[in-house]
N, C-alpha and C positions, 0 to 999 in steps of 0.2 A: 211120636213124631218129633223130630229134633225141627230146633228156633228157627223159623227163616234168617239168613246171612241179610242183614243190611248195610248198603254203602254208608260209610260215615263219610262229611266233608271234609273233604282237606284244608289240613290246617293252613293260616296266612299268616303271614311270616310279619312279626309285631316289633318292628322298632323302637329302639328306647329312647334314640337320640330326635332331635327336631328335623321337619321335615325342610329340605336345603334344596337347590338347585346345583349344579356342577361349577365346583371351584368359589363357592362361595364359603366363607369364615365363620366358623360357630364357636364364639368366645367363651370361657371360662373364667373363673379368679382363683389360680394357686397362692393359697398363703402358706407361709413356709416359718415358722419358731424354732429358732434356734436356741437351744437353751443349755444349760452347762449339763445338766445329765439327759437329755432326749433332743429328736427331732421332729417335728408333728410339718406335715405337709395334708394340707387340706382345701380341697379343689369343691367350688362352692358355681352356683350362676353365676350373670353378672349382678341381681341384685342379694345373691349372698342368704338369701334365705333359704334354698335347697341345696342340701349336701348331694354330691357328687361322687366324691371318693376321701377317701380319709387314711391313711398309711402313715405309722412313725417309724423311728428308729428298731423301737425297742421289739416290734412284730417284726424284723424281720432277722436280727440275730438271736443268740443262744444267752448270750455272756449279760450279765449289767451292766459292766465298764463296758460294754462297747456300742449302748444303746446310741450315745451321741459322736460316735466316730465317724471322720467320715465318710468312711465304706457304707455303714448302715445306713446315710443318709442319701449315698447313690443310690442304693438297694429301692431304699425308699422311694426316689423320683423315678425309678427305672418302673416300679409298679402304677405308679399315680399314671405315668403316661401310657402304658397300655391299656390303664382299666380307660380312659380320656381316650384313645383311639376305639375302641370296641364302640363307645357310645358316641362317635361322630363328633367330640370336641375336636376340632383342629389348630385353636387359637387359644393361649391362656396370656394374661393379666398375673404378675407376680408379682405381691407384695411380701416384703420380707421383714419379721421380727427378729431380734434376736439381744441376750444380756448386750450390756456394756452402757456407755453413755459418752458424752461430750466431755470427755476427760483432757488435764491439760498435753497442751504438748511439750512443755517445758521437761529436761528429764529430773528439775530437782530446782531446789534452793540453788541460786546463782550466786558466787561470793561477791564481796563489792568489790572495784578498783581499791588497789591500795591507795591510801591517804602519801605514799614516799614513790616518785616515778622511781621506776626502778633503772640501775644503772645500763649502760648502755657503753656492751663493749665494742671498741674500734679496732 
């Protein structure tokens, strides 16, 4: 005598993202490090404790030189934002790192005025 067929329940369809009302803002914090060989783009809550999505450079070209290019780095944000649309983020917060610092603006050693005005043709 073969198994009786039973209905199984249909499944319900399981949200990742918060539940929202229409046209209301569900904020994210994209942090973006720029660094002389990668780009690390990493999309957290707003309080930063739960990862989101995390995409650098280096996943998404072939080459090493070209991990911190910045094709790889659109690449990169072009993913960060559709995995952010799939889970209902519609608003990010970007903070952004990256090398360098408070360097001068001067391009160099200035020489001094000469101690002899200089002549002054008429």
């Amino acid at each position: 005598m073969p198994p009786k067929k039973t209905q199984r329940p249909a499944q319900e369809n399981i949200s990742l993202g918060p539940q929202v009302r229409e046209g209301e803002l569900v904020f994210g914090v994209a942090r973006i490090f720029a660094s002389f060989n990668d780009t690390f783009v990493h999309v957290t809550d707003l309080s930063g404790r739960e990862t989101i999505c995390r995409v650098t450079g280096g996943m998404k070209v072939k080459a090493d030189r070209d991990e911190s290019s910045p094709y790889a780095a659109m690449l990169a944000a072009q993913d960060v934002a559709a995995r952010c649309k799939e889970l209902g983020i519609t608003a990010l917060h970007i903070k952004i790192r990256a090398t360098g610092g408070n360097g001068t603006k001067t391009p160099g050693p200035v020489p001094s005025p000469p101690s002899v005005p200089w002549p002054v043709l008429a």
